[in-house]
C-alpha positions as CSV (number, residue, x, y, z in Angstrom):
1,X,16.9,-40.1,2.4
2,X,15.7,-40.4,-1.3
3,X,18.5,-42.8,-3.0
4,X,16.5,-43.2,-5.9
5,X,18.6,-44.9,-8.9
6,X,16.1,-46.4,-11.2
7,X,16.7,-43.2,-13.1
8,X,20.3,-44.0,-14.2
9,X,22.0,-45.9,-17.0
10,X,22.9,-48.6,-14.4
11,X,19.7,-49.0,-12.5
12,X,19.7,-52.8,-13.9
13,X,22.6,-53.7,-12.5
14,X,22.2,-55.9,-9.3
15,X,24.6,-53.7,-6.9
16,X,22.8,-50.6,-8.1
17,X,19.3,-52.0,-7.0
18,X,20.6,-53.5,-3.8
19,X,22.3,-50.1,-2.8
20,X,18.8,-48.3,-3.8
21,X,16.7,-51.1,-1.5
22,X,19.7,-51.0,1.8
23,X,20.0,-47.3,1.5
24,X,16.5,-46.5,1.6
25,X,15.9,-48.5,4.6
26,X,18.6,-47.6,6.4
27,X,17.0,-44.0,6.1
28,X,13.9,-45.2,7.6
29,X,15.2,-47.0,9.9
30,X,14.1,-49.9,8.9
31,X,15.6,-53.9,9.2
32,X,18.1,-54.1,5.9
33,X,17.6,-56.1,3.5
34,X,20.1,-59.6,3.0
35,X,22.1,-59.4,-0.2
36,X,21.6,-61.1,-2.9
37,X,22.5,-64.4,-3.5
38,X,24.9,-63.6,-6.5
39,X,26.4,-60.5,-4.5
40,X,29.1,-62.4,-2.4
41,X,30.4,-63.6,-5.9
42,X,30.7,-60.5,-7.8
43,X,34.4,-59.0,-8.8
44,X,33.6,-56.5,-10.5
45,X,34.7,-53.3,-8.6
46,X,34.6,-52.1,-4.8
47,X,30.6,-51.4,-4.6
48,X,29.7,-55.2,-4.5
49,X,31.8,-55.9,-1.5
50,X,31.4,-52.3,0.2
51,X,27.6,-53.0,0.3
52,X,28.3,-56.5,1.3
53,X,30.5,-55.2,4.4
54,X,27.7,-52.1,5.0
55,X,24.7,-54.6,5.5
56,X,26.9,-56.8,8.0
57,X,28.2,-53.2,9.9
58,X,24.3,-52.3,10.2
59,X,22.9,-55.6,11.3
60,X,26.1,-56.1,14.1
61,X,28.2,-59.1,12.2
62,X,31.8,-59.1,11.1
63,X,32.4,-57.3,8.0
64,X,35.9,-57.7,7.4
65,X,35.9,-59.8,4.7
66,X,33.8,-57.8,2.5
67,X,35.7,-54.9,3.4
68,X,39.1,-56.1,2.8
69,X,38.0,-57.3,-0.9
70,X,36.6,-53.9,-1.5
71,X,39.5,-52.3,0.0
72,X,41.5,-54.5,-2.3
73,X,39.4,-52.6,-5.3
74,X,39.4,-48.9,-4.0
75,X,40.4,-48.4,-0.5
76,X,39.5,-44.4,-0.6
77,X,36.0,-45.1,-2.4
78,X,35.0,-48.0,-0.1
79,X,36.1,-45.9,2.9
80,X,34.2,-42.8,1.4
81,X,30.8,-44.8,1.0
82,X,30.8,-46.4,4.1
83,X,30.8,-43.2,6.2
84,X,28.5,-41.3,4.1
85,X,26.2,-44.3,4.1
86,X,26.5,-44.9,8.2
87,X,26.0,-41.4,8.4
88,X,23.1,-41.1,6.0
89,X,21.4,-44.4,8.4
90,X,22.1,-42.4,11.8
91,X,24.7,-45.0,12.3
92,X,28.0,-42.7,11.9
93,X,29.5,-44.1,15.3
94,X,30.1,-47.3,13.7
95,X,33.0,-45.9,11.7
96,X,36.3,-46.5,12.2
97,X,39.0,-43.6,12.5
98,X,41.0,-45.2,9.6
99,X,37.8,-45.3,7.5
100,X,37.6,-41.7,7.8
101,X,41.1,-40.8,7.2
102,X,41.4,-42.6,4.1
103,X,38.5,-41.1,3.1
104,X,39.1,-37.5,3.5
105,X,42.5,-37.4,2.6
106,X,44.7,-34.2,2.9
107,X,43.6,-30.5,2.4
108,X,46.1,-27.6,1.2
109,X,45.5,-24.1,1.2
110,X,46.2,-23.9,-2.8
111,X,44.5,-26.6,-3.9
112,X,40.9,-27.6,-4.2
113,X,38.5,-29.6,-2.0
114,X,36.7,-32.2,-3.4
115,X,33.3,-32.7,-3.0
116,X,33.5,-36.1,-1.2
117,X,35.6,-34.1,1.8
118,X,33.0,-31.4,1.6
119,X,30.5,-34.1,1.8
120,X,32.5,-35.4,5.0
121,X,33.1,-32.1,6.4
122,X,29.5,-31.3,6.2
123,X,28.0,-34.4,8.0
124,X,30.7,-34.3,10.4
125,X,29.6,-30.5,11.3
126,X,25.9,-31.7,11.7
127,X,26.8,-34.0,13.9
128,X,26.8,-37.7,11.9
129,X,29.9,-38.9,13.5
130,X,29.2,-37.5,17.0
131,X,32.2,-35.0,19.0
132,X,35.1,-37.4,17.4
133,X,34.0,-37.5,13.4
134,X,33.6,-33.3,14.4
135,X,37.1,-33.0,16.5
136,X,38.6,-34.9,13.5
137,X,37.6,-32.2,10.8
138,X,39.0,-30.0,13.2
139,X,42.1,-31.4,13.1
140,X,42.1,-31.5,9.1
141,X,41.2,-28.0,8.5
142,X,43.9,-26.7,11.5
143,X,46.4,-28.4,9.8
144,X,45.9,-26.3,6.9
145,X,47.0,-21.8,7.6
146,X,44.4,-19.8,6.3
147,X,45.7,-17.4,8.0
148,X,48.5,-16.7,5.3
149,X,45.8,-15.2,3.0
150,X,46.8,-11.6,2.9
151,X,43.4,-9.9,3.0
152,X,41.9,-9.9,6.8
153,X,39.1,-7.3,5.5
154,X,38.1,-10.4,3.0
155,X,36.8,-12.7,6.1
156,X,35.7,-9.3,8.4
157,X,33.1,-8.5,4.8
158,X,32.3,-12.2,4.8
159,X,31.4,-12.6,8.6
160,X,29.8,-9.0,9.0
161,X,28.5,-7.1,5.6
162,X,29.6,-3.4,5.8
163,X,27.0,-1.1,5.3
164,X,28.7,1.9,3.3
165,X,26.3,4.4,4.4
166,X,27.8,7.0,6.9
167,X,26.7,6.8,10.0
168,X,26.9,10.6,12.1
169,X,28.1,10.2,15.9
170,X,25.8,12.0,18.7
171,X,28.4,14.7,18.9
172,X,28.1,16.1,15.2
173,X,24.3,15.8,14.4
174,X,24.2,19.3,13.9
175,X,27.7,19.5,11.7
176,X,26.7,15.8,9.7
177,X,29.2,17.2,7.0
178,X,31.9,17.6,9.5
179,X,31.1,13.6,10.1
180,X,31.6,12.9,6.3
181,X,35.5,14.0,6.8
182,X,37.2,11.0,6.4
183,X,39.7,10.6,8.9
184,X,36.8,11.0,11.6
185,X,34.2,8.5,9.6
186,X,37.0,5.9,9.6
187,X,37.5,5.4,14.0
188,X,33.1,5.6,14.1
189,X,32.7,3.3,10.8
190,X,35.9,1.2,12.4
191,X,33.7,1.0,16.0
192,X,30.7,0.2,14.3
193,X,32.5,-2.8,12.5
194,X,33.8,-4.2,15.2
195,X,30.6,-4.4,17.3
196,X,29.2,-5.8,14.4
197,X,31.9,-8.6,14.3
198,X,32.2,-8.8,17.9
199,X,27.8,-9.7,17.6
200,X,28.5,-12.3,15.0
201,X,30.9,-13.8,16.6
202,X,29.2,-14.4,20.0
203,X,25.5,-15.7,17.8
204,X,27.8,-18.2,15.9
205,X,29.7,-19.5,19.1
206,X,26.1,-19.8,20.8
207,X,24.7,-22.5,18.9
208,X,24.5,-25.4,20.7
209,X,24.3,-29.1,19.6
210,X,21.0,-31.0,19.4
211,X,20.9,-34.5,20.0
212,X,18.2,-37.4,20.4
213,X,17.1,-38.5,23.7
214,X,20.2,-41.7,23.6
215,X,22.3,-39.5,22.4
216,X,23.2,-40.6,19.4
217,X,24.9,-38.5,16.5
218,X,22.5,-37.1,14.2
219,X,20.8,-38.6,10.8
220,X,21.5,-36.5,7.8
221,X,18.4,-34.8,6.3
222,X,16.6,-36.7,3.8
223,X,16.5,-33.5,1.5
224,X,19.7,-32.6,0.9
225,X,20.5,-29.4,-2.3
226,X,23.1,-30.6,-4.5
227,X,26.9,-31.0,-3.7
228,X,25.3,-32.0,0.0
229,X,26.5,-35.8,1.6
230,X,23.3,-37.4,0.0
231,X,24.3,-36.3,-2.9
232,X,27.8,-37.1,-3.2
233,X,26.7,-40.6,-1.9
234,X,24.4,-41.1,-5.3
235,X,26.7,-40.1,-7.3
236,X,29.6,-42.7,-5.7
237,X,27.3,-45.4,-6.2
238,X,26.1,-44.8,-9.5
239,X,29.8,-43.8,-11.3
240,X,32.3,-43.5,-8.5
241,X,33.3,-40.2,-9.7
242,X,33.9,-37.6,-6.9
243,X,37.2,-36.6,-7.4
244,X,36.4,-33.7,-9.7
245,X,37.5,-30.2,-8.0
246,X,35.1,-27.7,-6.2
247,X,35.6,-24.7,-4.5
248,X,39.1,-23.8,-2.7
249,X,39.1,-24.4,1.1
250,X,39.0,-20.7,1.6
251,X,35.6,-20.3,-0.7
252,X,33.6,-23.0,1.3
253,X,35.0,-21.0,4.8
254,X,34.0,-17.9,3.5
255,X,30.7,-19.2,2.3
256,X,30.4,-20.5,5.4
257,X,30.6,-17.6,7.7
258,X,28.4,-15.3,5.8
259,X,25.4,-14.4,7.5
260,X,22.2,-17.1,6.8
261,X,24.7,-19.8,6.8
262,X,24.9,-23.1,8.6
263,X,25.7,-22.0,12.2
264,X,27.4,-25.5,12.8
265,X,29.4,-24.7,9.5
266,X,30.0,-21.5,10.8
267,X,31.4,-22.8,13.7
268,X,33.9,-24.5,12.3
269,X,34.6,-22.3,9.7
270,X,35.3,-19.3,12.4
271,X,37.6,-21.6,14.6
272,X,39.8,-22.1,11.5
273,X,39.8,-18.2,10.2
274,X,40.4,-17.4,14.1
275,X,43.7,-15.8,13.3
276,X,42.8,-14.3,10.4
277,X,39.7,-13.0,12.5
278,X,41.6,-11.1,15.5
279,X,44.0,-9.4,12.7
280,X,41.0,-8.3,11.0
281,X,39.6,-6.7,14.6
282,X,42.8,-5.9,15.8
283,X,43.0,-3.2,12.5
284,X,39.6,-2.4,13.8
285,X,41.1,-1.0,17.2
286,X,43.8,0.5,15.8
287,X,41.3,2.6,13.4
288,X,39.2,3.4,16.1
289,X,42.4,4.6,18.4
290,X,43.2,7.1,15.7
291,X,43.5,10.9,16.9
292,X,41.6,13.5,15.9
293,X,42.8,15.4,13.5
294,X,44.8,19.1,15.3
295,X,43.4,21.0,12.5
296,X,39.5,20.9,10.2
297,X,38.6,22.6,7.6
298,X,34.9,22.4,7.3
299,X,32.3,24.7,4.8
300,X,30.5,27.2,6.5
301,X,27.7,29.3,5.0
302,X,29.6,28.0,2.2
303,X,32.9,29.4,2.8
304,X,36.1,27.8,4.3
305,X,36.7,28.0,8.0
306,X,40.0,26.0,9.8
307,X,39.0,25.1,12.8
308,X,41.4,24.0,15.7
309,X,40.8,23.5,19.2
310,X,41.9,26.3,20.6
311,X,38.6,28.1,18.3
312,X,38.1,29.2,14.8
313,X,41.3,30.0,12.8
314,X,41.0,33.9,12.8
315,X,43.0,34.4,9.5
316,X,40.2,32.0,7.8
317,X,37.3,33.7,9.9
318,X,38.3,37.1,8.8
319,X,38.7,36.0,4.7
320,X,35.2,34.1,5.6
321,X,33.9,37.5,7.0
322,X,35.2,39.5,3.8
323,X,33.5,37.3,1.7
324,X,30.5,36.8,2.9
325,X,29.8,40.1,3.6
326,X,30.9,41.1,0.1
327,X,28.2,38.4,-1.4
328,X,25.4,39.6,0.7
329,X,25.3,42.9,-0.4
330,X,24.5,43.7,-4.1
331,X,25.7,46.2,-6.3
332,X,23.3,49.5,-6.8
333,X,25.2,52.0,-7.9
334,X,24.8,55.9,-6.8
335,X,21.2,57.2,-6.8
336,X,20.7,58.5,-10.1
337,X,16.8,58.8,-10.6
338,X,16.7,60.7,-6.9
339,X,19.7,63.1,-7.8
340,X,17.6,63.9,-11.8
341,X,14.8,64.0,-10.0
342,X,16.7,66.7,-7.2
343,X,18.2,68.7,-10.4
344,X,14.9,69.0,-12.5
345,X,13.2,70.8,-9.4
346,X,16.1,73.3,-9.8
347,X,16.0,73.7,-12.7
348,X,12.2,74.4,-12.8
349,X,12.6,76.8,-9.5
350,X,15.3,78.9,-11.3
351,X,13.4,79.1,-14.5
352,X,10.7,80.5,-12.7
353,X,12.4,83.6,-11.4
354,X,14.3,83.8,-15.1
355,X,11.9,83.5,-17.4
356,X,8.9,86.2,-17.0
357,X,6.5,83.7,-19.2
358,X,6.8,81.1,-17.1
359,X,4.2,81.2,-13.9
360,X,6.0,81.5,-10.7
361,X,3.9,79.8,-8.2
362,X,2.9,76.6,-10.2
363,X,6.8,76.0,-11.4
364,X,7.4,76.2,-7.7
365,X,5.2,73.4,-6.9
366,X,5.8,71.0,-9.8
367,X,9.7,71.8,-8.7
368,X,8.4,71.0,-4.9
369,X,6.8,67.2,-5.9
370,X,10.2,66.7,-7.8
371,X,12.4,67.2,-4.8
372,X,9.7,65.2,-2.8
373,X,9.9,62.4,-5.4
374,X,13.6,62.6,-5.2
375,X,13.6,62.5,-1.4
376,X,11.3,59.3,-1.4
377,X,13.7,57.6,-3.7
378,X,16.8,58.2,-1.2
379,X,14.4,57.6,2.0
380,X,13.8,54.1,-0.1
381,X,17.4,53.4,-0.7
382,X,18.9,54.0,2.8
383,X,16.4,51.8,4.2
384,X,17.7,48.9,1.9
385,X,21.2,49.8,2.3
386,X,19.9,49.7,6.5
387,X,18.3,46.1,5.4
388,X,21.3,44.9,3.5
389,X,23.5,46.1,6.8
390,X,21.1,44.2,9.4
391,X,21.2,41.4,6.8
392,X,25.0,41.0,6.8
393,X,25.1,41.1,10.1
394,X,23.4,38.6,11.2
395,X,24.6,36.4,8.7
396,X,28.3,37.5,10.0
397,X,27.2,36.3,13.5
398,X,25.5,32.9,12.4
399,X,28.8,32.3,10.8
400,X,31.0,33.1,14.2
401,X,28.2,31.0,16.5
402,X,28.4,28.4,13.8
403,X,32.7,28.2,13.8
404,X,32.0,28.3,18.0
405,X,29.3,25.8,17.5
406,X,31.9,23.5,15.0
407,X,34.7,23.9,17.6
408,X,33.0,22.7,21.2
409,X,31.3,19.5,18.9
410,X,35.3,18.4,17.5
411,X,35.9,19.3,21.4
412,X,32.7,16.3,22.4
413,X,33.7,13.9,19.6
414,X,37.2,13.9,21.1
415,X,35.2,12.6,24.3
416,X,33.2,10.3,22.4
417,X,36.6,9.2,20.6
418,X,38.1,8.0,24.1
419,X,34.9,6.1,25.1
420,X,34.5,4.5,21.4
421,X,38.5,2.9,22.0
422,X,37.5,1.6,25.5
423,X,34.6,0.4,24.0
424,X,36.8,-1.2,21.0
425,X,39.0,-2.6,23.3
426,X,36.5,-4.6,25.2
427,X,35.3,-6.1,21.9
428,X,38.5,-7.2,21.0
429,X,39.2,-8.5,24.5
430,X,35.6,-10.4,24.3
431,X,36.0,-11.7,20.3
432,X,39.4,-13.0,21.5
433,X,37.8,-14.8,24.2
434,X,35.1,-16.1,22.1
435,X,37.9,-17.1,19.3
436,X,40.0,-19.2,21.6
437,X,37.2,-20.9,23.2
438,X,36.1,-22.5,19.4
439,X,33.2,-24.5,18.7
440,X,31.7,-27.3,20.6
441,X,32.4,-30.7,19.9
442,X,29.3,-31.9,20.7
């Protein structure tokens, strides 16, 4: 561990440099170094004594003289150092269970945690103080309802993102905009959530302990971020401030069971939301136990169509019908350029037996290619009107196979729907297991 403190205002006092030269071998495991001579002597403030009392803890003599005159100074910051530095030397079974009560104090839902019982919690979750310094955090943060806080979905976000995007059960891939109907996205989005939980849960219970080959309780790491033990320890030595506020206990828990956290942390963290947990997953049961609706109305070809289980609403099928079949066919009118065409040949034929001038036999034929001409144009308008037909009809009978179609897969997610509870009940029956068994101590 890098304890460093040449950089600061009082790197030239003698408690400062001693607490550099100790601390840095008790990282290394190396012997510590004796006091110095004038160190026994000094008055002023708990750090002289508290590194007094450390040096005789890690090299096996009695150290309760020092302590008691440090004590005397600042019971809580004495208490505070001393475990952070025992844990930061590997040595964090030395500690005594008074020690670590007067050092972490109390925690309240309302009010903030302080970075020296963050720093405490922390190394107690990594294992510094072995199964006890862990049980005892425990015990501080059960003591403490979180479970009051009257958002569940604010821990079920925090321990399993929700991904917003609808997801379209087996039984609707070929109606995905029947799936986008809320009240059947909630029970397969609920379902989805809670497997998701139920996963999280079961990787953050699984983490097991590591431990050197006597068994000792783990050394803190030597590169700790800011606001970490190491940290907190520096900043004790060099001003004894620590007191200043953080983040509320229910920040650091929800910090702690996002995803990418600390698993230990996590641990810990779930054990104490555990209530708060289950309510969450018990909402997602109940969501995924919803009926389905009696009645849908879904778009069809871009009409309207109710839908209930029985078939296709025929009231709504038959308006569907009209309109469809009235938007399918266009508007043409009566045949006028056939019927001119029809009346100009007339009226060439009669002028041709009226009027001597006129020639008979070519007025005949020009009146012959008009009727032709006429008859083309109605031979070409029945077969569109026969096109338009054909084309209504089939569009009239995608619309019936596609109500039919609509009806059997509401008929199949209703199957799926019963399966999806069962399956929502076992996840709630295996993430209550999983929440009462807790985290290991050790």
């Amino acid at each position: 561990m890098s304890t460093d403190l040449t950089a600061t205002p009082q790197a030239g006092a003698e408690p400062h440099r001693y607490a550099d030269a100790l601390l840095a071998a008790l990282s290394t495991e190396a012997p510590p170094p004796p006091p110095p001579p004038g160190l026994a002597e000094a008055t002023a403030g708990w750090l002289p004594p508290a590194l007094e009392a450390l040096s005789a803890l890690v090299r096996g003599e009695d150290a309760l003289e020092p302590l008691g005159r440090a004590a005397q100074h600042d019971g809580r910051r004495t208490a505070l150092f001393l475990c952070l530095a025992l844990a930061a030397a590997g040595q964090g079974d030395r500690i005594h269970a008074s020690w670590f009560g007067t050092a972490f104090g109390d925690l309240s839902t309302d009010g903030p945690v302080t970075p020296g019982q963050r720093a405490l919690w922390l190394a107690a979750a990594r294992g510094a103080y072995g199964p006890a310094g862990k049980i005892f955090v425990l015990r501080k943060l059960d003591a403490v309802s979180v479970s009051e806080t009257p958002d569940p979905a604010r821990w079920l976000r925090a321990l399993a993102p929700d991904e917003p995007s609808i997801v379209v059960p087996p039984s609707l891939t070929d109606f995905p905009e029947i799936a986008q109907l809320p009240e059947l996205a909630r029970p397969v989005h609920a379902a989805i959530q809670l497997s998701r939980l139920r996963g999280r849960c079961v990787e953050i219970t699984s983490v097991r302990e590591d431990h050197d080959s006597a068994g000792r309780p783990s050394r803190l790491s030597a590169q700790d971020p800011e606001g970490e033990p190491a940290t907190v320890l520096r900043r004790l030595i060099v001003s004894g401030e620590v007191d200043e506020p953080a983040h509320s206990l229910a920040d650091y828990l929800l910090a702690d069971l996002r995803p990418g956290s600390d698993p230990r942390l996590a641990a810990i963290a779930l054990h104490v939301a555990a209530p708060t947990v289950r309510s969450a997953a018990e909402n997602l049961v109940r969501a995924t136990q919803s009926a389905p609706p009696a009645t849908v109305t879904i778009s069809l070809l871009g009409h309207d169509v109710v839908l209930h289980p029985e078939g296709p609403d025929p009231a709504s099928l038959s308006a569907a019908e009209k309109q469809l079949a009235s938007e399918s066919v266009p508007a043409r009118g009566l045949p006028w350029p056939a019927y001119t065409l029809f009346a100009l040949g007339a009226v060439l034929v009669c002028a041709a037996f009226l009027v001597p001038a006129l020639p008979a036999l070519p007025s005949v034929a020009v009146a012959l290619l008009l009727s032709a001409a006429g008859a083309y144009l109605l031979w070409q308008r029945r077969a569109r009107e026969q096109e338009d037909a054909d084309y209504v009809a089939a569009q009239l009978s995608e619309l019936r196979e596609l109500a039919d179609g609509a009806v059997w897969a509401l008929h199949e997610y209703a199957r799926e729907a019963d399966k999806r509870a069962q399956t929502a009940a076992s996840d709630l029956t295996e993430l209550t297991r999983l929440l009462r068994r807790g985290p290991r101590a050790g």
